[in-house]
ZAPA-952052 format. One record per atom (N, C-alpha, C): residue in one letter; z, x, y. Coordinates in pm, whole numbers, plus 50000, padded with zeros to 5 digits. Last residue first. Layout:
% residues N
AZXY...
This chain:
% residues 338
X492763723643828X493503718643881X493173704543871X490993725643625X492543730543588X493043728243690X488633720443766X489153716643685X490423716543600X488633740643938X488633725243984X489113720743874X488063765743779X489573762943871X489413749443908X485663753143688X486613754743594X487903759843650X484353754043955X484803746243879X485423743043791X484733783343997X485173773044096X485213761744028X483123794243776X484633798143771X485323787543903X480663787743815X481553784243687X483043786343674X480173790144085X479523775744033X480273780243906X480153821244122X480943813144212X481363797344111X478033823943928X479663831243929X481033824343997X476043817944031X476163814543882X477603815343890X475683831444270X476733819344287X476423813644156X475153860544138X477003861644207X476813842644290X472503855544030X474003857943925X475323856943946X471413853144280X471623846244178X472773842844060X472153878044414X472333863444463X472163855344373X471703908044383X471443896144292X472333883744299X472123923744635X470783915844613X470523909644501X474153938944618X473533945044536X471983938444524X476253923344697X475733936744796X474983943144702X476653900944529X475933903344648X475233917144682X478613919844349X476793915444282X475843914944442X480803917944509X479843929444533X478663927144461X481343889844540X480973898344651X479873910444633X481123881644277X480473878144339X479933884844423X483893895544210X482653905044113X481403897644217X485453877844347X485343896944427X484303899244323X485203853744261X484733855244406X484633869844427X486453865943979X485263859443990X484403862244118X489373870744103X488463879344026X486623877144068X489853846444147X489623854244272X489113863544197X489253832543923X488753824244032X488483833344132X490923840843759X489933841343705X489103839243843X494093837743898X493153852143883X491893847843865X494323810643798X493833810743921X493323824543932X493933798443482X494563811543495X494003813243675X492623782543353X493253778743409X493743786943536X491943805143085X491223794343148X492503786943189X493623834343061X493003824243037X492563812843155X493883866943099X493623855543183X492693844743128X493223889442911X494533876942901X494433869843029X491333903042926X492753907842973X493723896342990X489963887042755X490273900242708X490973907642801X489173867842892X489793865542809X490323876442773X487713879443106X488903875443155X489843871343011X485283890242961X486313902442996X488143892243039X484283864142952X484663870442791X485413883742830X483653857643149X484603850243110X484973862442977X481273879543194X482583878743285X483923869043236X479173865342958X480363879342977X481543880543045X478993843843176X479363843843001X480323852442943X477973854243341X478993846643388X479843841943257X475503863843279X476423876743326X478033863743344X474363849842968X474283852543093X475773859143164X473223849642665X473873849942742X474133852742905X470073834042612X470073846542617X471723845642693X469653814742283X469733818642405X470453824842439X467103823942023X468643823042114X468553824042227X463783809742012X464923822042075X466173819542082X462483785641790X462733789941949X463883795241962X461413788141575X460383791141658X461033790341795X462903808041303X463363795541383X461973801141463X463913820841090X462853818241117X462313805041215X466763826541135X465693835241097X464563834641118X468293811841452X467743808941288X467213819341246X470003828541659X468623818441675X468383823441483X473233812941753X472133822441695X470763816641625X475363803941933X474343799141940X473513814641886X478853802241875X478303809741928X476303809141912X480313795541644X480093785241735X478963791341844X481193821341554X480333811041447X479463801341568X480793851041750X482013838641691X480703826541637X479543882241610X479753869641775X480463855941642X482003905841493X480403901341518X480653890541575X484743917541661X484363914841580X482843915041573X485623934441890X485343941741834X484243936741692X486793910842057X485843916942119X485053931041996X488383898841883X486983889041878X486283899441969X490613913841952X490093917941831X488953905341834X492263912142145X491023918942203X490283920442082X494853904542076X493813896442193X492503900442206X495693916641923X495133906941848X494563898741948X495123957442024X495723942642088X495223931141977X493983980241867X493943969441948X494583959541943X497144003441816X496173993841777X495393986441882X497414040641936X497874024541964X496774015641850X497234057342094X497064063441965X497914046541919X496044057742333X497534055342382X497844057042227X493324061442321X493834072442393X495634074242359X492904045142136X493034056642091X493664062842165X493254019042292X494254022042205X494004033842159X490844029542483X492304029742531X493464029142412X488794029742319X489354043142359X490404038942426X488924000642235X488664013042151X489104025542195X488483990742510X488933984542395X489723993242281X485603998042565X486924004042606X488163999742553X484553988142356X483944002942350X485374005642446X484493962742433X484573969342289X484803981742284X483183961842713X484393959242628X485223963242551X480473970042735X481063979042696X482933973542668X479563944842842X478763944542707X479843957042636X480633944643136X481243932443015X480603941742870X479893970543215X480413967343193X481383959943077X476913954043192X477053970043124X478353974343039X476923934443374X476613928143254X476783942243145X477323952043628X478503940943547X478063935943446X476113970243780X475483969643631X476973964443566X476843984943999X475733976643995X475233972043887X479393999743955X479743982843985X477983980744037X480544017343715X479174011143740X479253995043793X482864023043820X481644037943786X480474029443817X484353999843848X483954009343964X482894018043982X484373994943558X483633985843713X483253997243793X485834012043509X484444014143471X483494006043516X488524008843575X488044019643616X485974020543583X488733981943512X488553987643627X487883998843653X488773988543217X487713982243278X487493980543401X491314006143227X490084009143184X489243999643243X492993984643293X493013990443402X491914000043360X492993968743011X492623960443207X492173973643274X493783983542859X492603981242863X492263973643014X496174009843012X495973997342922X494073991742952X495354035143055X496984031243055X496584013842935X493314050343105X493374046942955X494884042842981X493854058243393X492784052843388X492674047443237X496204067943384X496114057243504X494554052243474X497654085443199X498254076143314X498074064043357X494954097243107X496014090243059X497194078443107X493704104843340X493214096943210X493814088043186X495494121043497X494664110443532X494144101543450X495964143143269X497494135643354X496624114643430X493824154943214X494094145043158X495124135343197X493364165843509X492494154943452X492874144443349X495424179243536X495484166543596X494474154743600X494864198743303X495934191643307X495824180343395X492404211243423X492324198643293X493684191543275X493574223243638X492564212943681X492734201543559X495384240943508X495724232343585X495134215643622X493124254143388X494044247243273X494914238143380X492144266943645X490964257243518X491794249143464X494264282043729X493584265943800X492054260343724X494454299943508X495194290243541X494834280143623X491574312443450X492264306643402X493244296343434X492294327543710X491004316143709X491544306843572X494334344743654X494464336543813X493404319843765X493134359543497X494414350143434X494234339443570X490994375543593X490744363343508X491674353343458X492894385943783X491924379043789X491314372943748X494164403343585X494984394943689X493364383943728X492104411643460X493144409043363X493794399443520X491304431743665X490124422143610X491104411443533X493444443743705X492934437043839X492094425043800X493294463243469X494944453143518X493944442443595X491394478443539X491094471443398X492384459843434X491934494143743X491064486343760X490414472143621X493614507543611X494234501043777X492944486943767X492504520943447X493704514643401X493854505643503X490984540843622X490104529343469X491224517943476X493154551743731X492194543343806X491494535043706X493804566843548X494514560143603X493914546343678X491234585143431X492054571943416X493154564243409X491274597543714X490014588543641X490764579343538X494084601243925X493244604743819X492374595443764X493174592544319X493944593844131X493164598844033X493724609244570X492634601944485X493724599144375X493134626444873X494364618844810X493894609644703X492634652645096X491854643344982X493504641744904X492594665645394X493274657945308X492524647945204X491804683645657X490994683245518X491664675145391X495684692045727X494164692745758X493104691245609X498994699445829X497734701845715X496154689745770X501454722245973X500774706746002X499554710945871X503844736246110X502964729645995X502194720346039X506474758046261X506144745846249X504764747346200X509024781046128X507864776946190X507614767146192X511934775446138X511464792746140X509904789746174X513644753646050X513224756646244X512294773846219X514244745045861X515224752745886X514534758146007X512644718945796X514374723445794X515194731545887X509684727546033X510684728445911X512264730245914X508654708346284X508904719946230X509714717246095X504574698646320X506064698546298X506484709646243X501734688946458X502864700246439X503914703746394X499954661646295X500294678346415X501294685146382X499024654246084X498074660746184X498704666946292X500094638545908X500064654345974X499284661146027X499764612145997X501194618145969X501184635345996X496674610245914X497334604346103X498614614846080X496394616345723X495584621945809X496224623645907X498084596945542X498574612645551X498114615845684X496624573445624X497494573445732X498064589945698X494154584745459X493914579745600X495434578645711X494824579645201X494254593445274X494514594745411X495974550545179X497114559645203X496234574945241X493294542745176X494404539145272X495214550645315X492934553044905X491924556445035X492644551045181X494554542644708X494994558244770X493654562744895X496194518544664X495574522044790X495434534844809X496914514444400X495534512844424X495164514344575X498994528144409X498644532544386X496724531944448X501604518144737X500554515944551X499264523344564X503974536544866X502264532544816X501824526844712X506124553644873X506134540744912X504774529144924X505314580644807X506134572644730X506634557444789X503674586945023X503404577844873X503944573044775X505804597145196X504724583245257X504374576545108X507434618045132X507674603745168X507214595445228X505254634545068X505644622844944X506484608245056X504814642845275X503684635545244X504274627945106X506874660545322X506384651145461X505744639445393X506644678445129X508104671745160X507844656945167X504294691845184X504554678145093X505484667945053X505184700545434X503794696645423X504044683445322X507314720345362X507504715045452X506414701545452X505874736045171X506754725745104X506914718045209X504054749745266X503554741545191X504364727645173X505504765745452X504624757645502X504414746445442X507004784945282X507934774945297X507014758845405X504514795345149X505464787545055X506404774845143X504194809045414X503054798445318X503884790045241X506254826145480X505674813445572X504644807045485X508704836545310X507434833945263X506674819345302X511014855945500X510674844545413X508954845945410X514524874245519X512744875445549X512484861545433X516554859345758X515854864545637X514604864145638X517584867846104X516854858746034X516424865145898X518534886646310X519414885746180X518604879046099X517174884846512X516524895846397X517324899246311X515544846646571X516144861746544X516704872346497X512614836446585X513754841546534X514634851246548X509654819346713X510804833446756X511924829646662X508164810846459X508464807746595X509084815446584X504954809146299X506054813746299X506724812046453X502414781746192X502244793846344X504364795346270X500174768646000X501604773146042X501534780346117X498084746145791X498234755445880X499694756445948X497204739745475X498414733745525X497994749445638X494494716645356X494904728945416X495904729145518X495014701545038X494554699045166X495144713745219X495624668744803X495144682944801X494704683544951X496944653044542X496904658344708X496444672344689X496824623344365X496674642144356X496214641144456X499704601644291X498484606344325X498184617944326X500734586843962X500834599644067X499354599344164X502254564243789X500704566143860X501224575643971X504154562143684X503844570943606X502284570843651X505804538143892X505964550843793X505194552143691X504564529044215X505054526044036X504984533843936X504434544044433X505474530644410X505184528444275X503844572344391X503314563344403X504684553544411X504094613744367X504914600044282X504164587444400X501514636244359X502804631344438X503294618444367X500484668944257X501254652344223X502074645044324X498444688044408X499304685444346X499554673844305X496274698744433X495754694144242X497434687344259X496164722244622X495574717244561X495964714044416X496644737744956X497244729544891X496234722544767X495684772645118X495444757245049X496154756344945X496754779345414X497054784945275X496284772745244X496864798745755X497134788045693X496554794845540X498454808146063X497554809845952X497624799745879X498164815846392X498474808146335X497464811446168X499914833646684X498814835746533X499044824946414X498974826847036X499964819346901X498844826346752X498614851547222X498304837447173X499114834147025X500544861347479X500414864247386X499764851947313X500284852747821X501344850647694X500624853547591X499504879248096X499314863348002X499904861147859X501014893048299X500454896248201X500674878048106X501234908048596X501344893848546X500294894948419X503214935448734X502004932848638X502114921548512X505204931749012X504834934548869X503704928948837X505784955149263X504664944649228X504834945349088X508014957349521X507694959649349X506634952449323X509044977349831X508014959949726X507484972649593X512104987549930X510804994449833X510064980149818X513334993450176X513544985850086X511944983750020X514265006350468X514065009550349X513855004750204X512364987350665X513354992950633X513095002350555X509864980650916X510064978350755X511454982650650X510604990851153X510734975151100X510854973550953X509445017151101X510885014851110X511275003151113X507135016850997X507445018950908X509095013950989X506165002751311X506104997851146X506725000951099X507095026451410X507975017551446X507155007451332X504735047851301X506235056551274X506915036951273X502245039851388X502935034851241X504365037751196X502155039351663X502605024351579X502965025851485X502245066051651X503425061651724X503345048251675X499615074051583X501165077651525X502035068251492X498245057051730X498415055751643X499075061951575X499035071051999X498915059751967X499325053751839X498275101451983X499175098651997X499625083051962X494955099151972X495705107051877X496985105551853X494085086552183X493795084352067X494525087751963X495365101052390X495975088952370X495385080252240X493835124852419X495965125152345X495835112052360X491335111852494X491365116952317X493305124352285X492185107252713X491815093852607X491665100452487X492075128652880X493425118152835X493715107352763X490125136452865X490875143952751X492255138952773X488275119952999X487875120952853X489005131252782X489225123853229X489455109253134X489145113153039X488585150853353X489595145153288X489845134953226X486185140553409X485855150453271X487495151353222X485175109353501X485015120953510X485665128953419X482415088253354X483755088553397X483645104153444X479845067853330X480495082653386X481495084753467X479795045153252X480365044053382X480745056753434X478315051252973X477985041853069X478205042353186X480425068452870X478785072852934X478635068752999X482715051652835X482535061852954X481375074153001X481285035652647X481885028652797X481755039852923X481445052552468X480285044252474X480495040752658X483895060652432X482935071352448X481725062352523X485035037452335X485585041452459X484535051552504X483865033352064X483985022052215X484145027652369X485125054151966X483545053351974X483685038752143X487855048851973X487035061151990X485815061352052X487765029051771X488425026251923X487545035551993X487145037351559X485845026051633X486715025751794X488865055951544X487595061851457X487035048451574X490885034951489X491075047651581X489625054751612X490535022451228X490475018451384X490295024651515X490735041151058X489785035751094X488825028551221X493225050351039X492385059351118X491185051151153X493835024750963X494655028051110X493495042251171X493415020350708X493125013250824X493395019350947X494715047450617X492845043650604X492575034150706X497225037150578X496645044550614X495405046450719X497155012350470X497555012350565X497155025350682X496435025450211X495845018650259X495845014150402X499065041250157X497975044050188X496715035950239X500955022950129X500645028650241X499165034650282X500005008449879X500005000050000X500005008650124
């Protein structure tokens, strides 16, 4: 620094010099100025730097040398093939991955140790206690949150370096996975299974119950299937007749046994060789022959509203004919019982 200080000062002196020479061509001075300006060149600048230096005291400037922090040496080791335990015992996953470590200041009582070894463990310590809380079948999941978990820095137990790992593959064994995936199909076909056997359960629960409970409520139910075809119906009688005492493992009824028999004597059959046809029963014929067969006899006012509701819907079907055949035998034969 002095020196520099130096250098400036002659420097100045050096252009003062020249300035002044310049000036006193110009204004030709006379021959004494010029040798009272070269002791006052000379004297001057002494004399400032001596009272500088005496402002300045004695007190030395230190400059230290700003030197940048040393970079961190960080190394690392690979992790491979190990086991880690899963949430259900005896499915391990296998970890594998590059565990990196930087050493931190210690001090120089500290034992000597083996920064890879104690890296590693620090690493899987970390990483079981994630899979051991995993199923198994998530080990692409579970790759993914290890990823997140160590990905930075941490330190170990005992504070001597901090870890972190990188490149993480987390898989199962082949057949573990066969096994994982053979269970899933097994759960899955049991699953389907059960709302099949469910379904037939409330099918038959429905059957039985409520649709084969007694023969009335069968012939409801088969109105309904085929309420454009009441002569189908009546003609199938017999036939439900039949599956309701089976269903209920029952006899027919002694009410319903002319429905199973051949047609009753009185009953109009055309001769063998007769030249004119039986005649052909008609839907209002039948309809009496179902009311007998749920026990609504003649008199019976049901027969009447029955009758008017098979009417209705024949209506809505455009055979107007057959539904006031219907009206015209059962209104009168209620006229008549009353």
């Amino acid at each position: 620094m002095t020196t520099a200080r130096k250098t400036t000062t002659v420097f100045l002196t050096i252009l003062c010099a020249l300035l002044l020479a310049i000036v006193g061509l110009t204004q030709r001075w006379p021959a004494w100025t010029w040798a009272t300006l070269a002791v006052l060149l000379v004297v001057l600048p002494a004399a400032a730097m001596k009272i500088a230096a005496a402002r300045r005291g004695p007190v030395p400037v230190v400059f230290e040398e700003q030197l940048t922090a040393p970079p961190v040496e960080r190394t690392d080791c690979q992790v491979s093939q190990v086991a880690l335990p899963s949430l259900r015992e005896d499915y391990d996953f296998v970890f594998s991955a590059t565990v990196r470590w930087y050493l931190v200041e210690s001090p120089g009582s500290a034992p000597v140790l083996n920064p890879s070894g104690l890296a590693a463990e620090t690493v899987l310590n970390r990483a079981r206690a994630l899979t051991e809380k995993r199923e198994p079948g998530q080990a692409s999941l579970v790759q993914h949150e290890l990823g997140g978990l160590l990905s930075r820095m941490f330190p170990d137990p005992t504070g001597q370096l901090q870890a972190m790992a990188e490149n993480i593959s987390l898989t199962l064994l082949p057949q573990d996975q066969e096994r994982l995936d053979r269970l899933a199909k097994v759960r899955k076909d049991k699953a389907v299974w059960e709302h099949q056997r469910t379904y037939e359960q409330s099918r038959r629960q429905y059957l039985g119950e409520d649709v084969l409970k007694d023969t009335g409520s069968a012939v409801v139910w088969w109105l309904a299937k085929n309420d454009e075809h009441v002569e189908k119906t009546v003609a199938d009688l017999g036939l439900l007749a039949r599956l309701t005492s089976a269903a209920n493992d029952s006899d027919v009824p002694a009410r319903l046994q002319d429905l199973l028999s051949p047609p009753r004597p009185d009953e109009p059959i055309a001769p063998e060789h007769s030249e004119e046809p039986a005649r052909q029963r008609s839907a209002a014929d039948h309809v009496s022959d179902l009311f007998d067969a749920m026990g609504f006899t003649d008199g019976d006012p049901r027969r009447e509203m029955l009758a008017a509701q098979f009417a209705h819907i024949i209506k809505e079907q455009n055979r107007y004919e057959t539904a006031e055949e219907l009206l015209r035998r059962f209104a009168s034969a209620g006229d008549d019982a009353v």
